[in-house]
DOMARTOR-564230 format. One record per atom (N, C-alpha, C): residue number from 1; residue in three letters; atom name; x, y, z. Coordinates in Angstrom, 3 decimals. Atoms other than C-alpha are relative to their C-alpha. Layout:
PT     n   res   atom         xx         yy         zz
PT   NUM   ALA     CA          X          Y          Z
...
***
This chain:
PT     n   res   atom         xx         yy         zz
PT     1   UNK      N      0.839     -1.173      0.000
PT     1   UNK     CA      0.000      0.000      0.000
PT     1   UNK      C      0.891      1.245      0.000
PT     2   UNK      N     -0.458     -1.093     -0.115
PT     2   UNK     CA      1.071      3.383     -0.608
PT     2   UNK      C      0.057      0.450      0.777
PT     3   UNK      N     -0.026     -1.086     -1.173
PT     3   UNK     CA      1.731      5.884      2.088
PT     3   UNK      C     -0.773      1.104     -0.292
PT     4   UNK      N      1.435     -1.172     -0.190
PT     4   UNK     CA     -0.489      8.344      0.741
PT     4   UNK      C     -1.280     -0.362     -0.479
PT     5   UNK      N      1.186      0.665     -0.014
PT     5   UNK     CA     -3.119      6.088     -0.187
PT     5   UNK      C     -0.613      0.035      1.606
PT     6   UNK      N      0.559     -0.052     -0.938
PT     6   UNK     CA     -3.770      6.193      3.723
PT     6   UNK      C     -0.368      1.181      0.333
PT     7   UNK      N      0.432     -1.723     -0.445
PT     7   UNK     CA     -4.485     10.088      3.802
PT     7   UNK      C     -0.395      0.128     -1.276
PT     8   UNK      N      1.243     -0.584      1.033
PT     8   UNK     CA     -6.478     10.070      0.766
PT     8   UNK      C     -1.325     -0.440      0.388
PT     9   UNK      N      1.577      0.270     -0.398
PT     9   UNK     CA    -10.613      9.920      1.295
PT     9   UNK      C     -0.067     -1.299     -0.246
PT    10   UNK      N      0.564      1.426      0.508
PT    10   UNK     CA    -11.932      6.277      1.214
PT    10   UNK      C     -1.175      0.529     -1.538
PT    11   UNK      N      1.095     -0.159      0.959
PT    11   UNK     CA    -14.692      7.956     -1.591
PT    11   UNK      C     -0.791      0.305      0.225
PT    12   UNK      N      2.083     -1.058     -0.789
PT    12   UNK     CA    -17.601      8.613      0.621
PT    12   UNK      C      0.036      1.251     -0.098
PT    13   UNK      N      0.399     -1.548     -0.006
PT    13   UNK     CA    -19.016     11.965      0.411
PT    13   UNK      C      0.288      0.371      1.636
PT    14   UNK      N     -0.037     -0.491     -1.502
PT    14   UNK     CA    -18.439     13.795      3.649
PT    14   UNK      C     -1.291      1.102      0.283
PT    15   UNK      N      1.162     -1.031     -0.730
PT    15   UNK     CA    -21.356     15.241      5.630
PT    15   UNK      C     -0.859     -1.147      0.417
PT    16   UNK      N      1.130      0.854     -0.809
PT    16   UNK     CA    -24.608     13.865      7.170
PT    16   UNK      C     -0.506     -0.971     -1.602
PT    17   UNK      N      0.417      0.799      0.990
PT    17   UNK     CA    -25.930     10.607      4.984
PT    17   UNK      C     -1.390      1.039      0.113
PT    18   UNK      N      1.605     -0.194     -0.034
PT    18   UNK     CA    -29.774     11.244      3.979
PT    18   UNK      C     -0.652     -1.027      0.548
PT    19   UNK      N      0.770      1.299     -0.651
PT    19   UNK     CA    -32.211      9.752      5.967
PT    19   UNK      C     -1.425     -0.164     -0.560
PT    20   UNK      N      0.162      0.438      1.021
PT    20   UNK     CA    -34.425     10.054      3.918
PT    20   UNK      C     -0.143      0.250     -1.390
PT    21   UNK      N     -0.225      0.164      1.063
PT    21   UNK     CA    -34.919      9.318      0.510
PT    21   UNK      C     -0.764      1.147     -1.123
PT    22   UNK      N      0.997     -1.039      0.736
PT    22   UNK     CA    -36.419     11.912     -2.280
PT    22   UNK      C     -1.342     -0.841     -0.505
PT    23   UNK      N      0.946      0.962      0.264
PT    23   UNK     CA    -38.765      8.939     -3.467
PT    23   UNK      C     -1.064     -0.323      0.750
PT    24   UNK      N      1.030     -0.092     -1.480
PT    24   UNK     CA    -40.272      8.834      0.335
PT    24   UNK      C     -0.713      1.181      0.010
PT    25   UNK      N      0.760     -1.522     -0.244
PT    25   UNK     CA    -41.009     12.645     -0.169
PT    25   UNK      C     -1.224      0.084     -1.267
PT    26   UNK      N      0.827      0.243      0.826
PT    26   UNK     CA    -42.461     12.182     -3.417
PT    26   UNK      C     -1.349     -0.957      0.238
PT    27   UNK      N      1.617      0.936     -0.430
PT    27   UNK     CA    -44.810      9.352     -1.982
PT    27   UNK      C     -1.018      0.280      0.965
PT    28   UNK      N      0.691     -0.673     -0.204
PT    28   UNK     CA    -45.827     11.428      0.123
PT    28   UNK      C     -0.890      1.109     -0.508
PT    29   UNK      N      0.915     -1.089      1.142
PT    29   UNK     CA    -47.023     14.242     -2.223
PT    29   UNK      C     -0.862     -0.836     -0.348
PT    30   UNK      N      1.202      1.039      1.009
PT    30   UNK     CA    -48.971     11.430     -4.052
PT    30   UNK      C     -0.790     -0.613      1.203
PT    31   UNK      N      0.913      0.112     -1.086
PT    31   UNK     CA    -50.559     10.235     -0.681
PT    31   UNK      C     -0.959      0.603      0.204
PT    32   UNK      N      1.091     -1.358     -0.845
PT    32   UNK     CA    -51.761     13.685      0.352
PT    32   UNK      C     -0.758      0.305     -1.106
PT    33   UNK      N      0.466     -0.490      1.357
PT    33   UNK     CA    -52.772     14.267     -3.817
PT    33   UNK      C     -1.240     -1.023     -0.065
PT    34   UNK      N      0.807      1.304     -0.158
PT    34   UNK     CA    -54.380     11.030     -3.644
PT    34   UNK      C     -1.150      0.072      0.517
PT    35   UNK      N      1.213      0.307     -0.716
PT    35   UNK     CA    -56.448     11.156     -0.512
PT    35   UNK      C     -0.793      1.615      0.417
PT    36   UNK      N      0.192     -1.591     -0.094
PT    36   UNK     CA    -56.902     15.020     -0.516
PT    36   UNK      C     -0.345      0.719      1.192
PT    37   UNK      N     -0.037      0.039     -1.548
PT    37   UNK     CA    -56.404     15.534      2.938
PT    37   UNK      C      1.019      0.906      0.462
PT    38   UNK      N     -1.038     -1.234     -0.529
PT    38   UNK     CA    -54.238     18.621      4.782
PT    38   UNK      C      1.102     -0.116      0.167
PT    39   UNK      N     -1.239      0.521      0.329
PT    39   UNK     CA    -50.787     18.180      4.781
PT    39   UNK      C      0.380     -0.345      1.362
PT    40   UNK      N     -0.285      0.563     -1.223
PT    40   UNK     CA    -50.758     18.256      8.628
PT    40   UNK      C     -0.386     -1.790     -0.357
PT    41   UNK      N      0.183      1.524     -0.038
PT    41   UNK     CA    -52.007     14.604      8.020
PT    41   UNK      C      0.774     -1.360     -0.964
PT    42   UNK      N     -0.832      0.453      0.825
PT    42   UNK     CA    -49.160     13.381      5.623
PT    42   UNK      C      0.477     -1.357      1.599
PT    43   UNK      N     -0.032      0.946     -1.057
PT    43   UNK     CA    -48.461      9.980      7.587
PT    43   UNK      C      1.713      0.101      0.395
PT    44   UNK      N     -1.069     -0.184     -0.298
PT    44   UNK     CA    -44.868     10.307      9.124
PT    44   UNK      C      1.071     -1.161     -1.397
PT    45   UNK      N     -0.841      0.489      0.708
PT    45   UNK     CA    -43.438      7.539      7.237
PT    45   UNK      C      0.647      0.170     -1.192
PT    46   UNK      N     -0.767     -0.711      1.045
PT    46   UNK     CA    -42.820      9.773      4.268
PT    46   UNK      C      0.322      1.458      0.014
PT    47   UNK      N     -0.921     -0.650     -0.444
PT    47   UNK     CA    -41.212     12.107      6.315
PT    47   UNK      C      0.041      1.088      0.269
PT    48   UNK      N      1.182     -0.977     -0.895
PT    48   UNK     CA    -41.892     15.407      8.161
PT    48   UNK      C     -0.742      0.742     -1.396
PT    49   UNK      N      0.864     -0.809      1.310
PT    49   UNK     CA    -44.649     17.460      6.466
PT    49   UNK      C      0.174      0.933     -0.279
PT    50   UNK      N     -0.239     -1.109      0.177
PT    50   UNK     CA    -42.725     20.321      6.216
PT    50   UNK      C      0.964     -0.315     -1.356
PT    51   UNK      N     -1.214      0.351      1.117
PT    51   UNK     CA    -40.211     18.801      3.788
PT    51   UNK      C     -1.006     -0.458     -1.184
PT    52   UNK      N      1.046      0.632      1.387
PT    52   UNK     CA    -42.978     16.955      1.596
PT    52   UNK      C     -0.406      1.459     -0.443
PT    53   UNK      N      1.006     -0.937      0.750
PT    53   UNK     CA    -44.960     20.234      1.153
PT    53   UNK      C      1.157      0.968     -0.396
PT    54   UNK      N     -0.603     -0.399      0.673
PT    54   UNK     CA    -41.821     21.838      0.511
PT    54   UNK      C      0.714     -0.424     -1.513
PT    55   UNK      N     -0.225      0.721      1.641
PT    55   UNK     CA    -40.678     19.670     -2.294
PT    55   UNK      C     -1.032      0.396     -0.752
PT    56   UNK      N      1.396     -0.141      1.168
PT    56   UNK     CA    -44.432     19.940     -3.718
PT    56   UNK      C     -0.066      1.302     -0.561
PT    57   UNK      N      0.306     -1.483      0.074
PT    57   UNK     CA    -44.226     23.670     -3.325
PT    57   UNK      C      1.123      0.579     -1.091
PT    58   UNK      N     -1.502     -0.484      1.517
PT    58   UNK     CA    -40.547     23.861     -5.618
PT    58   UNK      C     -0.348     -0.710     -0.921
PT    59   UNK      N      0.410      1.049      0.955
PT    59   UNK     CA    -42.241     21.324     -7.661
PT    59   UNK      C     -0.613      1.265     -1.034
PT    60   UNK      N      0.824     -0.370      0.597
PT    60   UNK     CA    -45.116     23.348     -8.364
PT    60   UNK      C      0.442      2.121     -0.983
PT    61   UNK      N     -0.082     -1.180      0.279
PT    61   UNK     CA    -43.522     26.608     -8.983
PT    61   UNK      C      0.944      0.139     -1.214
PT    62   UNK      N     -1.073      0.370      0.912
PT    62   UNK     CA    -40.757     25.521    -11.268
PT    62   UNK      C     -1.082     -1.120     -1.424
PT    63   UNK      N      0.364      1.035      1.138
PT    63   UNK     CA    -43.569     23.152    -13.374
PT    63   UNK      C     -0.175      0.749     -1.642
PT    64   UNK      N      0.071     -0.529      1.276
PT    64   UNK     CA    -43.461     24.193    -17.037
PT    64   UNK      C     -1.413      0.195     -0.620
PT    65   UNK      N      1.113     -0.456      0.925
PT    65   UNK     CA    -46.619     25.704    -18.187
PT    65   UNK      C     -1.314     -1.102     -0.305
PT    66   UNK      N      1.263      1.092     -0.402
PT    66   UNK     CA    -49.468     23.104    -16.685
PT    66   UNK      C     -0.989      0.914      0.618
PT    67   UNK      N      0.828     -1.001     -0.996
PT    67   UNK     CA    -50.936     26.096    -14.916
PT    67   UNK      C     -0.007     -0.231      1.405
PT    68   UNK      N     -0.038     -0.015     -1.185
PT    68   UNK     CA    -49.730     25.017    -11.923
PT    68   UNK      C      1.295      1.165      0.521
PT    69   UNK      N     -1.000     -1.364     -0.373
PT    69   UNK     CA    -47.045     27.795    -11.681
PT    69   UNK      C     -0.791      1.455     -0.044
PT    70   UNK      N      0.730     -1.231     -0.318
PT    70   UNK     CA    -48.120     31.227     -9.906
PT    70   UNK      C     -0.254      0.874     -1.099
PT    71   UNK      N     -0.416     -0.313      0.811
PT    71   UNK     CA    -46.728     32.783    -12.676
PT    71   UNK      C     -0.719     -0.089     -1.832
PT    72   UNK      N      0.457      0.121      1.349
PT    72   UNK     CA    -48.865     31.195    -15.798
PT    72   UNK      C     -1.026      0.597     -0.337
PT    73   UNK      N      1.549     -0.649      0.544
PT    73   UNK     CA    -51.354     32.823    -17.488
PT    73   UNK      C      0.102     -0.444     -1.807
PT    74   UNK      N     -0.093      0.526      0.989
PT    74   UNK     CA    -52.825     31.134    -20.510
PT    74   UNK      C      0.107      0.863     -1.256
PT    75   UNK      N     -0.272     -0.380      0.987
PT    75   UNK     CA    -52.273     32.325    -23.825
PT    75   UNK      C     -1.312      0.913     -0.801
PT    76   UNK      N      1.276     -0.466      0.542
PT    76   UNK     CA    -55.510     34.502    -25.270
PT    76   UNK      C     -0.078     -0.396     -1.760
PT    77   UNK      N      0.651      0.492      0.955
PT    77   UNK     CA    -57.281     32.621    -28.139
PT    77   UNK      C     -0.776      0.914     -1.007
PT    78   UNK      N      0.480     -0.690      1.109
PT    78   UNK     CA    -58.161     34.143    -31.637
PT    78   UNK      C     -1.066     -0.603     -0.073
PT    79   UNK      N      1.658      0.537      1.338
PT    79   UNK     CA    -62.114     34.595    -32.904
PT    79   UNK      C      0.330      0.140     -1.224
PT    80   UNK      N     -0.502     -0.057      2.053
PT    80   UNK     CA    -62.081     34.094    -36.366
PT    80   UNK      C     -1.622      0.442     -0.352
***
């Protein structure tokens, strides 16, 4: 083994792992979309409800022209 192979990083990222997953936050959005129910009632297991409704909330503001962005206003339609 090298000698500075022992003072280089093993590869892991350094900082806190995630606990959880973006897929858990997302299943939550689709829970609460699902059963259409207040977000206080997002069931813990997809992880606090401040983080789900924040994901939903950068979701929705960033979505490309579904009319779910504050921002859209539809296009005004020609009479012929």
């Amino acid at each position: 083994m090298d000698p500075l192979e022992r003072l280089l990083p093993s590869g892991r990222k350094p900082g806190r792992l995630p606990i959880l997953t973006r897929r858990q936050l997302i299943d939550g959005i689709r829970w609460r979309t699902r059963t259409r129910t207040p977000w206080r009632d997002v069931p813990q297991r997809y992880g606090p409800r401040a983080r789900v409704y924040d994901l939903f909330r950068r979701g929705s503001e960033t979505a490309p022209g579904d009319g779910s962005s504050p921002n859209y206003r539809p296009k005004p339609t020609r009479r012929t």
